[in-house]
N, C-alpha and C positions, 0 to 999 in steps of 0.2 A: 463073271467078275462082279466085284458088289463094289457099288458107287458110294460112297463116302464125304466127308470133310477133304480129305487126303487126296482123292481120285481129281487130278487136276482136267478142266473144261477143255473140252476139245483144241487142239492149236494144229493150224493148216498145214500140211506139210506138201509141197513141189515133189511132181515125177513126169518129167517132161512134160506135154500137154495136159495132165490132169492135176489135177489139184483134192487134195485128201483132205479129213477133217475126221478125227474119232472122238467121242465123246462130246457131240456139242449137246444143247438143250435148244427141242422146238418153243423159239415164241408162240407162231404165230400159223395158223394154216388157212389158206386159200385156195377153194376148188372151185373152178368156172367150169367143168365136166366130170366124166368119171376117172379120164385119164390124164387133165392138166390143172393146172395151179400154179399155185408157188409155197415153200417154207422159208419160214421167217427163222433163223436158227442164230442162236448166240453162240460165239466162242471164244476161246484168251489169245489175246495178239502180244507181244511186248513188244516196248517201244526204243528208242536209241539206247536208254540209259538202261538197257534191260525189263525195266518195269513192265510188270503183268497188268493190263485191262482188259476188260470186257465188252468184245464189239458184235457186230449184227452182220448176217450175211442173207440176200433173200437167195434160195434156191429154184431155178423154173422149172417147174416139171413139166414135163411133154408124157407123148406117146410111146418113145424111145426111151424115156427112165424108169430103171427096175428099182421095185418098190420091194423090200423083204423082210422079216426078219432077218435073229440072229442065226437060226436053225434050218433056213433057206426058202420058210415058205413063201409063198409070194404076195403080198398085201395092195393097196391100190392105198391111192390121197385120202380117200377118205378116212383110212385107219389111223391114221396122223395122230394124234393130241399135241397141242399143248402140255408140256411138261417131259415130253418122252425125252431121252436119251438117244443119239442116232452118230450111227460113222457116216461118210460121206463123199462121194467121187464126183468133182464137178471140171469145167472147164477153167482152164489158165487165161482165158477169154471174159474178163470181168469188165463192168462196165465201173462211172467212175464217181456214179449216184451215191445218193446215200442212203438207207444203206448200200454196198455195192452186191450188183445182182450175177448171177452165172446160172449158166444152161444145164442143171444135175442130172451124172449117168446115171450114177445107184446111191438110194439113198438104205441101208439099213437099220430097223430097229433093234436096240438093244432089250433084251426081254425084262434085266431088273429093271424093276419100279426107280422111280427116279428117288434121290437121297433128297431128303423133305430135314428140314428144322421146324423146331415146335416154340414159338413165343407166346408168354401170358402175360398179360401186361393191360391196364387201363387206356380206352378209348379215347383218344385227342380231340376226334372231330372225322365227320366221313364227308362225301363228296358223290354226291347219287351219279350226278351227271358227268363225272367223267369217272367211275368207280372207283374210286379212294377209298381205302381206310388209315390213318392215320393213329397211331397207338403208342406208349411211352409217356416220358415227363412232362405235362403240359408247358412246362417252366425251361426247357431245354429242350433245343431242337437237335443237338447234337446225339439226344440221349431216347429218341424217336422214331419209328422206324414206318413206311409208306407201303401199303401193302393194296396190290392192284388187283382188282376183284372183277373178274372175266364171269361169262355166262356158265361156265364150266365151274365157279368156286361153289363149294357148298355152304350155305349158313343155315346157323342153326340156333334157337330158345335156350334157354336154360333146360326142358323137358323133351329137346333133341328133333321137335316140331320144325319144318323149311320155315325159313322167315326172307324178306327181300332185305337188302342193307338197309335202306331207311327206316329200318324197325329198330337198328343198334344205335342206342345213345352216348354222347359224349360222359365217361366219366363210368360206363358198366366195364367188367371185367372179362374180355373175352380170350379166348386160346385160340391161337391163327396156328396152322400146320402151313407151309411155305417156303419156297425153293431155297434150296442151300447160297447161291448164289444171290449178290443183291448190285445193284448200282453204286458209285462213289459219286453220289449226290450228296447236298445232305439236305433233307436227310435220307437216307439211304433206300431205295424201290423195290420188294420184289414180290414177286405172284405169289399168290394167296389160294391153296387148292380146296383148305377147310378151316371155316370160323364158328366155331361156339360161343356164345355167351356162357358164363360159368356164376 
């Protein structure tokens, strides 16, 4: 299956005590051994009025949760990323935190690469210390987009050289590659996998 615009974000679906979920997108991975953790995994909820949002769900892995791909080989937490694609079998046993957490049977990776958009757009302003980068019309926030820069994003020079964010200035022109998916903030959040300066 190829993920797209179109390919809508994972939405939870009840079968008796399990709880499904295909297609979400991992935020977030946490491993405290080889075989436990938790995933941080986003997916679409609607609300009374029907309206589609975008929420968060931690998954705990244990010892008891099968990790695999799509093909059935068997993976462990560490293969995780950030950005993967994943279906999902957890418990109907949620707790009422936020985000809210469950005990995952099986979590599967989907093998395509995850569906990435490509924005160029001048530099607003970055933010080291909580990884911001900030891009769009300086003069309109609406017209601005927040791209969050994890240890996993790659940046890069004009001459394609590793640079750390505090090397990109307000006002250069960079090209962010970054998740199709964003927050209804405004102005709007989403992961940032690769930045160029251009």
């Amino acid at each position: 299956m190829n993920y797209n615009r179109t390919t809508p974000q994972g939405r939870i679906l009840q079968s008796e005590d399990i709880l499904r979920i295909e297609n979400a997108v991992i935020e977030e991975v946490m491993s405290t051994s080889r075989s436990s953790g938790y995933v941080l995994i986003s997916c679409e909820e609607l609300d009374q009025n029907n309206q589609s949002y975008i929420n968060q769900l931690r998954l705990n892995v244990g010892k008891n949760t099968i990790i695999m791909d799509d093909s059935g080989a068997p993976l462990s937490i560490h293969d995780l990323r950030e950005g993967m694609r994943v279906n999902a079998e957890f418990s109907a046993a949620m707790t009422r935190s936020i985000p809210p957490q469950s005990n995952a049977y099986r979590i599967i990776v989907l093998q395509d690469l995850p569906s990435v958009s490509v924005t160029t757009d001048r530099v607003v302003g970055i933010d080291t210390s909580h990884g911001f980068l900030l891009a769009g019309n300086p003069y309109d926030i609406y017209d601005q987009i927040l791209f969050t820069i994890s240890d996993e994003t790659v940046i890069l020079d004009q001459e394609e050289n590793p640079i750390e964010l505090d090397a990109i200035q307000p006002g250069q022109l960079v090209r962010v590659v970054h998740a199709i998916f964003q927050t209804l903030s405004i102005p709007p959040q989403t992961p940032a996998y690769h930045v160029q300066i251009l």
